[in-house]
C-alpha positions in Angstrom: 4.0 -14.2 -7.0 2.0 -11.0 -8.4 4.4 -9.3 -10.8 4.6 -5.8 -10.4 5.6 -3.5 -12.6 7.6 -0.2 -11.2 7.9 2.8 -13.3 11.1 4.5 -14.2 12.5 6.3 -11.4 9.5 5.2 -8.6 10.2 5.6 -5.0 9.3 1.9 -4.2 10.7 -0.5 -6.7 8.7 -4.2 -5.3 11.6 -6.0 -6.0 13.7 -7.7 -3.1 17.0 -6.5 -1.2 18.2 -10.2 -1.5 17.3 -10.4 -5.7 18.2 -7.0 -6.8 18.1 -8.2 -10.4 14.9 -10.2 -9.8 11.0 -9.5 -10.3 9.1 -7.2 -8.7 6.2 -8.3 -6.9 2.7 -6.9 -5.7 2.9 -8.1 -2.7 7.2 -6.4 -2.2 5.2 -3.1 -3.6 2.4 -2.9 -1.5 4.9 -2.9 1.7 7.4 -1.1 0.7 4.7 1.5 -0.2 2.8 1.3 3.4 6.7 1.5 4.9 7.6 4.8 2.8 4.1 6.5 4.6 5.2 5.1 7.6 8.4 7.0 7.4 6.7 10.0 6.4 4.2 10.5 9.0 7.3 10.4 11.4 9.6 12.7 9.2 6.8 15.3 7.5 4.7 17.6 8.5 0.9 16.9 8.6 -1.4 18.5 6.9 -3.5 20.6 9.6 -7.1 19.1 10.6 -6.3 16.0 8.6 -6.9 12.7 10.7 -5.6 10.1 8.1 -2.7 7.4 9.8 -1.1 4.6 9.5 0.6 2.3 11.9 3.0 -1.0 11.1 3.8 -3.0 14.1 6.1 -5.9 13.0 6.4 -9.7 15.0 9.6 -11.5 14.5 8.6 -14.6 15.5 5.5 -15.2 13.5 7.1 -12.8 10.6 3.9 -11.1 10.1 3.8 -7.4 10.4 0.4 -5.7 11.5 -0.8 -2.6 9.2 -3.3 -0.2 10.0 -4.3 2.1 7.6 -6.9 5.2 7.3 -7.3 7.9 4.9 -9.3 10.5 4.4 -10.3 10.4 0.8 -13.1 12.4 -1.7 -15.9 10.9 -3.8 -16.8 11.5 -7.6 -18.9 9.7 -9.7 -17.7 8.6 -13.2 -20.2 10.0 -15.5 -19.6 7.3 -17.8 -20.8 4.4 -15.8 -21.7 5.8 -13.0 -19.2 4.2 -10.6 -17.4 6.2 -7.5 -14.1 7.4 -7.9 -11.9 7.3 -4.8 -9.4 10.3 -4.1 -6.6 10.6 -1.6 -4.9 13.8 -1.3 -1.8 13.2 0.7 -1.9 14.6 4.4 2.2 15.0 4.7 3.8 18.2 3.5 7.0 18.0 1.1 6.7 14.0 0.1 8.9 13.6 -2.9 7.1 10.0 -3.8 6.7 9.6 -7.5 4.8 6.4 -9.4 7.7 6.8 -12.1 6.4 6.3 -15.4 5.3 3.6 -18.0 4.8 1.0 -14.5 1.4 -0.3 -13.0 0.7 1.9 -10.8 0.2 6.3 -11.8 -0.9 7.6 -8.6 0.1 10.8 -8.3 0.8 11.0 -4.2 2.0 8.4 -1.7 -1.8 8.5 -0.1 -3.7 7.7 -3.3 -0.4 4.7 -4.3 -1.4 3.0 -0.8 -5.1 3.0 -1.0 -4.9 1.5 -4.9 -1.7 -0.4 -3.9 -3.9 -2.0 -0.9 -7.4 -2.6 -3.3 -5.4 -4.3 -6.0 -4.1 -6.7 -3.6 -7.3 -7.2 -1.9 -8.5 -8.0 -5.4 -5.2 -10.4 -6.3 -6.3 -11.8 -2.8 -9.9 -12.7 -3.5 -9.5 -14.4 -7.0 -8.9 -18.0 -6.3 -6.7 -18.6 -9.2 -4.0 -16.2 -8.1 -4.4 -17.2 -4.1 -5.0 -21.2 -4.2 -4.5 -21.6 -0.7 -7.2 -19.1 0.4 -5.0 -16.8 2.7 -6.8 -13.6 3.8 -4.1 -11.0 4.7 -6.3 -8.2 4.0 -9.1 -8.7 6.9 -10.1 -4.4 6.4 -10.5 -2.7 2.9 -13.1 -0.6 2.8 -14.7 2.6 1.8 -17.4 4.8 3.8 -19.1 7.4 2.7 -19.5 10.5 5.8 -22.6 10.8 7.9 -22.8 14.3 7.2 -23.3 12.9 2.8 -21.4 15.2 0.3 -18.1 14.1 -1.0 -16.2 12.9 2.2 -15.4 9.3 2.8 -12.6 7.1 4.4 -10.7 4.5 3.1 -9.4 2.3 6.1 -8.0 -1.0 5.6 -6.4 -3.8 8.3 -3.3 -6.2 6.4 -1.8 -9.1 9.0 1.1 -8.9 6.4 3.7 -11.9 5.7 6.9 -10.5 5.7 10.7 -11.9 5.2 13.5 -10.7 7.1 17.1 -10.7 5.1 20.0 -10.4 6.8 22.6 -8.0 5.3 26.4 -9.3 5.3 27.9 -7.4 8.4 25.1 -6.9 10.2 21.2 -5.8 10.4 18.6 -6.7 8.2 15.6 -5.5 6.3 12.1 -6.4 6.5 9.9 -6.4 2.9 7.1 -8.4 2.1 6.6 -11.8 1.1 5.1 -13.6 -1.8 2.0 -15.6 -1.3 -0.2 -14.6 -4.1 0.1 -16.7 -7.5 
């Protein structure tokens, strides 16, 4: 498990319909963060001329749920030492997503909170210590700079997600992500 830490009065807690009172995890986060833009492109209005997505398609029987993610994003570099900042505006008009505050993450739109929620689980993912048994759930997470140069770039990435599916007491069930990162 990757503990999480949510902010006070965030929009996507990481913590698990059948532990209420449990920990938050990274890996509960990240889904519940790629589930709340799901629901948005379907409920909000897009931005006009903005091509960013996302699509979740979700298998029962091998519990994994397929995520495809791209966003249109803007480039800065960090005067200090000189690395490239990242941006993601968000594309859907009249999200009321919030980080919360004093948690892990601070982005300050639902776009920007999945493309850092998605690059610090790729990073979780890649060191060995935290993911002994090598799984690669994040095949996609990258960043490309435009043809056309300036500040435009993408930020795409491709998650075969583990997921668990709780059953609620009367009926129906929810689907949030599972733990398999140390």
């Amino acid at each position: 498990m990757t503990a999480h830490t949510s902010g006070a009065g965030a929009s996507v807690s990481g913590k698990s319909y059948a532990e209420p009172q449990g920990a938050a995890t990274k890996e509960r986060w990240v889904f519940g963060i790629m589930t709340l833009l799901e629901q948005e492109e379907y409920s909000l209005t897009r931005v006009s001329e903005r091509t960013d997505r996302i699509t979740i398609n979700v298998n029962m029987s091998t519990q994994e749920a397929s995520v495809d993610l791209l966003l249109n994003v803007t480039t800065a570099n960090n005067a200090a030492d000189g690395s490239i900042i990242y941006t993601a505006s968000h594309y859907l008009q009249g999200s009321t997503f919030t980080s919360g505050t004093g948690g892990s993450s601070n982005a300050p739109n639902l776009a920007q909170a999945a493309m850092e929620a998605v690059v610090a689980l790729k990073l979780s993912e890649l060191d060995k210590s935290r993911n002994p048994q090598g799984k690669t759930a994040i095949t996609r997470c990258t960043h490309t700079l435009a043809a056309s140069g300036g500040t435009n770039a993408t930020f795409s990435a491709l998650i075969e997600f583990p997921i668990n599916i709780i059953s609620l007491p009367g009926g129906g069930s929810v689907i949030e992500g599972k733990e398999w990162l140390t």
